[in-house]
LUMMAR-569028 format. One record per residue (C-alpha): residue number from 0; residue in three letters; y, z, x. Coordinates in Angstrom, 1 decimal, m for minus. Example, Ala and Ser with C-alpha at 12.3 -4.5 7.8 and 13.67 -1.06 7.14 Angstrom:
<lolums>
   seq   type        y        z        x
     0    Ala     m4.5      7.8     12.3
     1    Ser     m1.1      7.1     13.7
</lolums>
This chain:
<lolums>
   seq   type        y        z        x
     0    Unk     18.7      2.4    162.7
     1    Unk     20.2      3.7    159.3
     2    Unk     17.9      4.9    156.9
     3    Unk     17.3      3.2    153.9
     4    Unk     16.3      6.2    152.5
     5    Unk     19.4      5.8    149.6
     6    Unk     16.7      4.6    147.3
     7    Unk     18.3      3.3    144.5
     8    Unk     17.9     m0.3    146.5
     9    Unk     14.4     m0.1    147.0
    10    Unk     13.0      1.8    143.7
    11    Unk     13.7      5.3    144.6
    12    Unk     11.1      5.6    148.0
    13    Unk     12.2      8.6    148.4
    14    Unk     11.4     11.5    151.2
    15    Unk      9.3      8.7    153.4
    16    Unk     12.4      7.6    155.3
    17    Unk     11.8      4.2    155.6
    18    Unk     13.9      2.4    158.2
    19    Unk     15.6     m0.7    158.2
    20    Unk     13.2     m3.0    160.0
    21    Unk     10.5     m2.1    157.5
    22    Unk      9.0     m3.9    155.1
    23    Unk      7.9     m1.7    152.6
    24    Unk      7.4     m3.9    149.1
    25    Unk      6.7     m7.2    148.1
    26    Unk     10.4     m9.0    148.3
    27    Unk     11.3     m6.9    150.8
    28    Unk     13.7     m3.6    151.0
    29    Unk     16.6     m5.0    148.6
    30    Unk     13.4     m6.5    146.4
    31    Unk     15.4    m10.0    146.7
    32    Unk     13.7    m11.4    149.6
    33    Unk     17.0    m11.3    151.5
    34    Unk     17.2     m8.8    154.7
    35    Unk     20.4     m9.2    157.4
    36    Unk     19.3     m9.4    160.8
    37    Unk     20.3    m11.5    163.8
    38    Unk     17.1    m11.8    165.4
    39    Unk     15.0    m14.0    162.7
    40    Unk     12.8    m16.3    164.7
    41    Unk     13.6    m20.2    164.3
    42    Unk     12.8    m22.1    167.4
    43    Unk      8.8    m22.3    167.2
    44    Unk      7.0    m24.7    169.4
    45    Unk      3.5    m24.9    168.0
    46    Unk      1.2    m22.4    169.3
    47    Unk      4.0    m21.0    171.3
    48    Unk      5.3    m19.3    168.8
    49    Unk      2.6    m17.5    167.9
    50    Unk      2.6    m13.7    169.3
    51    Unk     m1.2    m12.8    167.6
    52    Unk     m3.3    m13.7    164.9
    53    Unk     m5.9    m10.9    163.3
    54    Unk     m8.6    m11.9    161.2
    55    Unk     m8.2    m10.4    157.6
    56    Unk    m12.1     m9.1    155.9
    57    Unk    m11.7    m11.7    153.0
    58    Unk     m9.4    m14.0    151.6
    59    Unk     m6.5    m12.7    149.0
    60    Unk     m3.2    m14.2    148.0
    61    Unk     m1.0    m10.4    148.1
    62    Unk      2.0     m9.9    150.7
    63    Unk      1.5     m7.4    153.6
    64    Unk      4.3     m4.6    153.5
    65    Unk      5.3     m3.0    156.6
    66    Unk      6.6      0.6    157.3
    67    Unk      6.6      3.1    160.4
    68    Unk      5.3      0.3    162.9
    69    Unk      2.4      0.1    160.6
    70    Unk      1.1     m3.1    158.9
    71    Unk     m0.5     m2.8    155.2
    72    Unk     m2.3     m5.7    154.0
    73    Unk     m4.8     m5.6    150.6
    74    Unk     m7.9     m7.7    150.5
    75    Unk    m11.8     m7.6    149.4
    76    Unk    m13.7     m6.4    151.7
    77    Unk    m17.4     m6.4    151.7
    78    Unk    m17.2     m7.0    148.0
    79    Unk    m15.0     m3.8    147.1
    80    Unk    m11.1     m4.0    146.4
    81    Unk    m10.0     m2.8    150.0
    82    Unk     m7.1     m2.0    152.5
    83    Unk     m6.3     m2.4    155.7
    84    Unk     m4.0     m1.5    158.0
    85    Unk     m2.5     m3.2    161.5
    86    Unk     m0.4     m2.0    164.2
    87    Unk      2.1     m4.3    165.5
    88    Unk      0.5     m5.9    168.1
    89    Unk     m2.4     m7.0    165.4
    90    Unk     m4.8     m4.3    166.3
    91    Unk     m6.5     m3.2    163.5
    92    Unk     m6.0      0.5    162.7
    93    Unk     m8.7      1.0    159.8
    94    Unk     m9.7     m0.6    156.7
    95    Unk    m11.0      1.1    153.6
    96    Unk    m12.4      0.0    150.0
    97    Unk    m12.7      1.2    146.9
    98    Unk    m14.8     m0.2    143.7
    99    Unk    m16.5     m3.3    143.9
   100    Unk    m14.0     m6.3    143.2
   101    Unk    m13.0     m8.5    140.0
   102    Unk    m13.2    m12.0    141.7
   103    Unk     m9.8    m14.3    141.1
   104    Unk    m10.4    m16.9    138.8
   105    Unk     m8.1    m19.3    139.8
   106    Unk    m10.4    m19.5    143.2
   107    Unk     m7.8    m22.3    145.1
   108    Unk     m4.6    m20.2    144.5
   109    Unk     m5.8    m16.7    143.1
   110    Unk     m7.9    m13.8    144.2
   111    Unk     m8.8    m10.2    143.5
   112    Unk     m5.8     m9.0    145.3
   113    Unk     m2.9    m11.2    144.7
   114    Unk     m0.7     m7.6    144.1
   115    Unk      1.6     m6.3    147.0
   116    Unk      1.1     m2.7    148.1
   117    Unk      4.4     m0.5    148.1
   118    Unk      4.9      2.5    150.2
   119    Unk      7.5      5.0    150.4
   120    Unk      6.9      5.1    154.0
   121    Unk      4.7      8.2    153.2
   122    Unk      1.8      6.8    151.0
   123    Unk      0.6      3.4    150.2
   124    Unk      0.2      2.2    146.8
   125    Unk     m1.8     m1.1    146.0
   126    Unk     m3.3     m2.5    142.8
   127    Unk     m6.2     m4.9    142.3
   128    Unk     m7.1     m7.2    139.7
   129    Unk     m9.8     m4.8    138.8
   130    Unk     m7.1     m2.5    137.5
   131    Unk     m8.1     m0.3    140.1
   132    Unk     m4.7      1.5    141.2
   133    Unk     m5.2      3.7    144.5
   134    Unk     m3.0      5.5    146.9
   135    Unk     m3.9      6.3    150.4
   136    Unk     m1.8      7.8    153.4
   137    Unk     m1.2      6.3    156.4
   138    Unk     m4.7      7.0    158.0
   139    Unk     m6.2      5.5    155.4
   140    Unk     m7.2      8.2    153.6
   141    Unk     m7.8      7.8    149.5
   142    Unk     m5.3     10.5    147.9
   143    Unk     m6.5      9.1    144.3
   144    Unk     m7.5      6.2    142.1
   145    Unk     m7.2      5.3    138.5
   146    Unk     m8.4      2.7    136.6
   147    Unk     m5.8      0.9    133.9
   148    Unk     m8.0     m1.6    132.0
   149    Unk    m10.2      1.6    131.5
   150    Unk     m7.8      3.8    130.3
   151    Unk     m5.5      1.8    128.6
   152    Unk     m7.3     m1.4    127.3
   153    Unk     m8.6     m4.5    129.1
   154    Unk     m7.4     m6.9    130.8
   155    Unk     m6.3    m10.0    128.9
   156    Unk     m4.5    m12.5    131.0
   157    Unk     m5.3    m15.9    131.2
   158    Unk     m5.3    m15.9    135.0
   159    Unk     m5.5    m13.1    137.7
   160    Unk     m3.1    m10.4    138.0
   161    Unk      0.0    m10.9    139.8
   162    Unk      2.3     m7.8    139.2
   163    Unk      3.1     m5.7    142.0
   164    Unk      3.3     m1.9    141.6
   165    Unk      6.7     m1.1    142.1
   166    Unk      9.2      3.1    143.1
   167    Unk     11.1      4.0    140.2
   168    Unk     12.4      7.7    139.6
   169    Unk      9.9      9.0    142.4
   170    Unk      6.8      7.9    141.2
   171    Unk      5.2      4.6    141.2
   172    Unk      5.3      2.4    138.5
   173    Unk      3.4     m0.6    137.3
   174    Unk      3.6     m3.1    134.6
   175    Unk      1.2     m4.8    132.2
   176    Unk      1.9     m7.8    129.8
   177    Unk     m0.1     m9.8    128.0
   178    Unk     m0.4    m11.9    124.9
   179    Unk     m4.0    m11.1    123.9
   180    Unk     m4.2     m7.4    124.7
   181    Unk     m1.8     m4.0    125.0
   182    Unk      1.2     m4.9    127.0
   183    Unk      3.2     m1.5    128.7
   184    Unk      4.8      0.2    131.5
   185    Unk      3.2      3.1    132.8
   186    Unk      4.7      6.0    135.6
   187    Unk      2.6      7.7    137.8
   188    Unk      2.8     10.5    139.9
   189    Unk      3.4      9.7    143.4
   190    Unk      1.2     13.1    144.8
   191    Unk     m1.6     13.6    142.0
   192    Unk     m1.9     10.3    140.4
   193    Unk     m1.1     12.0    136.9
   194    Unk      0.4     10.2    134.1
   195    Unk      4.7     10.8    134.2
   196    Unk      4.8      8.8    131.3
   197    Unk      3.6      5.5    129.3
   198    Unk      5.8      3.0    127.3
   199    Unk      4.6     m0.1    124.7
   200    Unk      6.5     m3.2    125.7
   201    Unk      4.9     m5.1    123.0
   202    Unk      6.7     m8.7    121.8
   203    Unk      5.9    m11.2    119.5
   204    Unk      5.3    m14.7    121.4
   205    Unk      3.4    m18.1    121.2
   206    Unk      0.5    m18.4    122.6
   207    Unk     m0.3    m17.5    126.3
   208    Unk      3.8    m17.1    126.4
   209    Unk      3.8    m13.0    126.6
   210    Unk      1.5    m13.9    130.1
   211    Unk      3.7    m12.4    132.7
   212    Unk      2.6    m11.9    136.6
   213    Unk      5.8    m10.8    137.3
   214    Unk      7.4     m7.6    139.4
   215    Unk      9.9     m5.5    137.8
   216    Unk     13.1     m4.9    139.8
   217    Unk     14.5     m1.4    139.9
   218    Unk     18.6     m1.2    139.9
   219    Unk     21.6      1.0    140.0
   220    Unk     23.0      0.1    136.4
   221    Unk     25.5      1.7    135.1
   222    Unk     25.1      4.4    136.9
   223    Unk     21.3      5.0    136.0
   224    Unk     18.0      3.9    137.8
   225    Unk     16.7      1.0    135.7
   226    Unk     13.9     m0.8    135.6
   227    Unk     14.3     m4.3    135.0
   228    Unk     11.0     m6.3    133.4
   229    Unk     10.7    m10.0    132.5
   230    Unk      8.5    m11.1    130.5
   231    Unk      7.2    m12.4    126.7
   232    Unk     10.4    m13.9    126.7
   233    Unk     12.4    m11.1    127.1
   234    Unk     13.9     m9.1    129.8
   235    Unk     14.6     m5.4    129.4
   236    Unk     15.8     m2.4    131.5
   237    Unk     14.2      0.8    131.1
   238    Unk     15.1      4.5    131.8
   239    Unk     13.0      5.3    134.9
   240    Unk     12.8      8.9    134.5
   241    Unk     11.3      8.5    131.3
   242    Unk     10.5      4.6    130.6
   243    Unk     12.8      4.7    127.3
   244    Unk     14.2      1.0    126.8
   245    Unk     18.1      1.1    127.2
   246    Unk     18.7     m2.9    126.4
   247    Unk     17.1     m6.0    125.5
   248    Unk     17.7     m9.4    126.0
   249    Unk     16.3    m12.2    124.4
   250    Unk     17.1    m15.6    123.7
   251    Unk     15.3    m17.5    126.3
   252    Unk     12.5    m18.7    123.7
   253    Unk     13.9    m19.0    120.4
   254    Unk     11.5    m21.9    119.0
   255    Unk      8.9    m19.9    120.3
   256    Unk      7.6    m22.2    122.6
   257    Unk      3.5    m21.7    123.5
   258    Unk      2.3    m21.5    126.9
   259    Unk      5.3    m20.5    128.3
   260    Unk      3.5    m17.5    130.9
   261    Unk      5.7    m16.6    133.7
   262    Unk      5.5    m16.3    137.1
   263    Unk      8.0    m16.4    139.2
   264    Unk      9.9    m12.9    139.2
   265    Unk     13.8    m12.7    138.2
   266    Unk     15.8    m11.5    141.2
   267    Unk     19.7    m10.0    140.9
   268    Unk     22.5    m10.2    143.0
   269    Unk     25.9     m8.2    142.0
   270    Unk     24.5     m7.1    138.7
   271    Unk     23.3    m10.6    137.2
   272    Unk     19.6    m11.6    137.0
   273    Unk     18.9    m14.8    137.7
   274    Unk     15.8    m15.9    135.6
   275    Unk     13.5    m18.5    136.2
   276    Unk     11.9    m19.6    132.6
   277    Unk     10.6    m22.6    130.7
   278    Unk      7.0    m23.2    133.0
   279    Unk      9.6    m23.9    135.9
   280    Unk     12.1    m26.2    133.8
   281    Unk     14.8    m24.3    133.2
   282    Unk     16.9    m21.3    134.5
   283    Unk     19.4    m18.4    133.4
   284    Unk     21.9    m15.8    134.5
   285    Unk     22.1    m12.6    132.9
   286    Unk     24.5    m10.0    133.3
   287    Unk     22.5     m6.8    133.4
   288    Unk     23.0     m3.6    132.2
   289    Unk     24.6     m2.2    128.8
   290    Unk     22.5     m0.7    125.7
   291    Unk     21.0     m2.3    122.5
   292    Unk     20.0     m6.5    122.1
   293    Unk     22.8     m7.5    124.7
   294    Unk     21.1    m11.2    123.5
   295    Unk     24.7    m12.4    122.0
   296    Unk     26.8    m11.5    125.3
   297    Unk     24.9    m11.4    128.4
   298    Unk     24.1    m14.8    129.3
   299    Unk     26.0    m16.0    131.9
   300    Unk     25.0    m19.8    132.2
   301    Unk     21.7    m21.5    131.3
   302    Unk     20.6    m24.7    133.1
   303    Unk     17.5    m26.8    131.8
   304    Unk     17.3    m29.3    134.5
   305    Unk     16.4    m26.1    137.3
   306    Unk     13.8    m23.9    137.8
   307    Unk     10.9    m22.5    139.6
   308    Unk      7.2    m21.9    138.4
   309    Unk      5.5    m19.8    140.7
   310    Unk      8.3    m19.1    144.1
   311    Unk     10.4    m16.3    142.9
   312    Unk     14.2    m16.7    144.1
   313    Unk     15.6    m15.2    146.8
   314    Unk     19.2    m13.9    147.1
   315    Unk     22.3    m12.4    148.9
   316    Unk     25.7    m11.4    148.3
   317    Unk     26.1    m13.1    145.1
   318    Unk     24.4    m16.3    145.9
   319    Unk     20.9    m17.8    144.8
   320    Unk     18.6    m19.8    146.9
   321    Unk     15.9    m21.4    144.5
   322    Unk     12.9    m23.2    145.7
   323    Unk     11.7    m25.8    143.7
   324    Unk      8.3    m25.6    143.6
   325    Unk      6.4    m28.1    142.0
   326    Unk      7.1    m32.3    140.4
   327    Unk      8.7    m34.6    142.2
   328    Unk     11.7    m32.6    143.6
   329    Unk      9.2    m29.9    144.9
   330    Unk     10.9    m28.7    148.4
   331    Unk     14.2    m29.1    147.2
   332    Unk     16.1    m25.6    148.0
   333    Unk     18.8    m25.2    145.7
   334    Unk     22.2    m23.0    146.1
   335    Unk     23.5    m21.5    143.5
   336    Unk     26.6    m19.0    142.7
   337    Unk     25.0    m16.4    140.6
   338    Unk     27.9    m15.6    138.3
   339    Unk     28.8    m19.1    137.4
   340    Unk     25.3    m20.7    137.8
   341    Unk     27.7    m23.4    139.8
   342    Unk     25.3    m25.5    142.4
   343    Unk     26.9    m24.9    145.7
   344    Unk     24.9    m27.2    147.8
   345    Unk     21.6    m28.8    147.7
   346    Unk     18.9    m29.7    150.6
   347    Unk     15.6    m31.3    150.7
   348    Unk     12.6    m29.8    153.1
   349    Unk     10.5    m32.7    154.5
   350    Unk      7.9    m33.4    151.8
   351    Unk      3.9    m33.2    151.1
   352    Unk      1.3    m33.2    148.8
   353    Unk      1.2    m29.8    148.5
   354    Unk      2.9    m27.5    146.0
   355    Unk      4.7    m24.2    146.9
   356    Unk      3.4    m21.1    145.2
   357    Unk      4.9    m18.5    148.1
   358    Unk      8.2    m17.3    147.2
   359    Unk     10.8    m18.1    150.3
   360    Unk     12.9    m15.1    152.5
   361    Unk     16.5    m15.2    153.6
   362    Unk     16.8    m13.4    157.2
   363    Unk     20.4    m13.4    158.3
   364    Unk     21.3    m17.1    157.9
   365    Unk     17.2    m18.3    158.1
   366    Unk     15.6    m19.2    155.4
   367    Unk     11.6    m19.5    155.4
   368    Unk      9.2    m21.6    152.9
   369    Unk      5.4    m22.3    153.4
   370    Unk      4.1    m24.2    151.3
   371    Unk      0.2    m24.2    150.0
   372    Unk     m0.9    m26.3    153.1
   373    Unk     m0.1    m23.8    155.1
   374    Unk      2.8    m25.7    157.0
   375    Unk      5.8    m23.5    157.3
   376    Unk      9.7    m24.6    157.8
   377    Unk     12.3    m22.5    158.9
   378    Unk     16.2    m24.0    158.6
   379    Unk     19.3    m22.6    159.5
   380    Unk     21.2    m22.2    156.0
   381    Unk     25.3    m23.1    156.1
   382    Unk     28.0    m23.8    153.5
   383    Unk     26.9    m27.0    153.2
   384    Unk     23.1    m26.9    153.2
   385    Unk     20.3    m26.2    155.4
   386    Unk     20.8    m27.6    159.0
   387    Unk     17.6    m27.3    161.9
   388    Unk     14.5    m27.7    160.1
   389    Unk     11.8    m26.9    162.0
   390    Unk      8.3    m27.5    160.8
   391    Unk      5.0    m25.6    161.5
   392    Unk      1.6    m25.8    160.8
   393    Unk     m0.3    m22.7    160.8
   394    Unk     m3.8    m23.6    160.1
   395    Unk     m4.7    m21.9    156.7
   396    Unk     m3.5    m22.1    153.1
   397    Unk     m0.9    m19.6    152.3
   398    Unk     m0.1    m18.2    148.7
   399    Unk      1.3    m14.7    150.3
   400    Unk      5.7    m14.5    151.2
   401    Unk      6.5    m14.7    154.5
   402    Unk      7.7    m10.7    156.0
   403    Unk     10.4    m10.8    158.3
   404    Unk     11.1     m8.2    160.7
   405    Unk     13.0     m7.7    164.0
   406    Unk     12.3    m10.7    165.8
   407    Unk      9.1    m11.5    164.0
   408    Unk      8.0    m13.3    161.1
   409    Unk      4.5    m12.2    158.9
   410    Unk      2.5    m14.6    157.9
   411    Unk     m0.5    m14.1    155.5
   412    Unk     m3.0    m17.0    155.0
   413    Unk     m6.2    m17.3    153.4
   414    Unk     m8.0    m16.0    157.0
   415    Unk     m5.6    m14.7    159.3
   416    Unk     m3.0    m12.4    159.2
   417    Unk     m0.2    m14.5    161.7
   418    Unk      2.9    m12.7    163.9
   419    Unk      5.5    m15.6    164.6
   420    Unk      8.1    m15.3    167.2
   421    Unk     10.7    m17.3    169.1
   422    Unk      8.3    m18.8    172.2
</lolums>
């Protein structure tokens, strides 16, 4: 298959040569949780759809990645931030830890792991809520470890790390903001673990509103390799060579609104972000890219009737699919054009109790959603709406994205690590 080893796409992976059925970050390989294949599963039949199921060492709300036939999932184990690592038949390959874990203290929907790994398809990179940062290669050996709330100040957040470490100018990068405590961007070195560089993102917000759990999104923008972070009200692009800030956007909080912590990531689609704001109550889209406070002309649209709290977008070829997550239009999947913020169609997924706090995945014309319960719906998406709803329990809570690959679909729940196909 063609290598997506082009980078830019997938924050720089570099010399790992991922391939195209790999998984190897949180939203996937074009970070929008969007992949094109034919061969998504959709037609499951209870337990016949089921290929295996492999116990995980302890409950964690982070997305497995998956690269070179090899599943990565992080989760405490024994009491210690850990790894572990799967082939794809569900046999366990190794697991290892690391320092004794921070527990999550939202215990129902957080945990000590609720960060993705990334890999370049040569090293994995995961991050704990400990601030323990590791990388290990594919046997599972521990290449180094570093410790941000020790070297750069502690952690702050009202609620348990969400951020996922993310490839930007060959190294790994990862992002930490916070109302209460020092709020940065800081590069390390892919091989030794040694600091490339460290940037202040620091912003004046309301209280609890400069809270972000969101994952940056690294872009080809005009011509340069940019590192897109929302958060404290702002969004911003960085240089990811050397972290310098290139533009600013503001102007999504201009009363200063408190409590206003963020969650759900922005995603981009034909160089507009689309940005989910507001606790879930309103939405933007921002053309990206250009230098200085682009506040004044880079808002697209702005909608305060839409939005998502906790389920990042997904999107493809210049379209938005929004899940909304939570009230009383919770399952409602929303299409929008990304340009015009114009809603293209609008569908309803049968509804529950529950709320949604995983972030739904686009595979060809599929579109996946599980919601807390743990029941899972796949629907065929057309130009009018979604079309074939099928509906699946799996057994568990789930607070991890679904991971779609050829023919099979990833399911992390609070026990069990689930393969899906078509029975």
């Amino acid at each position: 298959m063609r290598n997506l080893c082009l980078s830019l796409t997938i924050g720089a992976l570099g010399a790992g040569c991922l391939i195209a059925a790999d998984w190897p970050a949180w939203r996937g390989p074009n970070q929008n949780g969007s992949v094109e294949i034919d061969s998504a599963p959709s037609k499951f039949a209870g337990d016949k759809g089921v290929l295996w199921k492999a116990e995980l060492p302890g409950r964690a709300c982070s997305t497995p990645i998956v690269a070179k036939e090899r599943i990565f999932v992080s989760a405490p184990i024994d009491g210690k931030d850990g790894l572990v690592a799967f082939d794809m038949q569900g046999k366990e390959l190794w697991r290892t830890s690391l320092g004794k874990i921070r527990p999550g203290r939202g215990q129902r929907v957080g945990s000590s792991a609720n960060s993705s790994p990334v890999t370049d398809g040569e090293s994995v990179f995961a991050y704990f809520k400990s601030g323990e940062l590791a990388a290990f290669d594919f046997e599972g050996k521990l290449l180094w470890k570093t410790n941000l709330f020790e070297r750069f100040g502690e952690d702050k957040l009202w609620w348990d790390v969400g951020t996922s470490p993310v490839l930007a100018g060959g190294r790994v990068v990862v992002s930490v903001m916070q109302t209460d405590g020092n709020s940065y961007m800081v590069s390390f070195d892919k091989k030794s673990g040694e600091v490339a560089w460290k940037v202040d993102r620091e912003f004046d917000t309301a209280k609890e509103s400069g809270d972000s759990y969101t994952t940056p999104l690294v872009l080809d923008l005009d011509g340069k390799e940019t590192i897109v972070n929302w958060g404290a009200d702002h969004l911003t692009g960085h240089a990811a060579d050397d972290g310098s800030l290139l533009w600013t956007c503001g102007g999504f909080n201009p009363e200063k609104v408190g409590m206003w912590r963020v969650i759900a990531s922005a995603v981009a689609t034909d160089g507009i972000a689309v940005v989910p704001y507001a606790r879930g109550g309103q939405l933007a889209g921002v053309k990206l890219g250009g230098s200085g406070d682009i506040t004044d002309s880079a808002f697209l649209w702005k909608k305060k009737d839409l939005g998502t709290d906790a389920a990042s977008p997904a999107a493809h070829d210049g379209k938005v699919y929004l899940l909304t997550d939570s009230g009383k239009d919770r399952g409602q999947i929303t299409c929008l054009d990304a340009k015009s913020g114009d809603v293209l169609w609008e569908s309803k997924l049968p509804k529950g109790a529950q709320i949604y706090y995983s972030s739904p995945v686009l595979a060809g014309n599929v579109l996946y959603c599980v919601r807390e319960d743990g029941v899972l719906f796949a629907a065929k998406v057309t130009d009018e709406g979604l079309e074939d709803i099928v509906e699946v329990e799996t057994g568990q809570s789930v607070i991890a994205s679904p991971v779609v690959l050829d023919g099979k679909l990833l399911i992390r729940g609070d026990r069990s690590l689930i393969c899906y196909g078509n029975p």
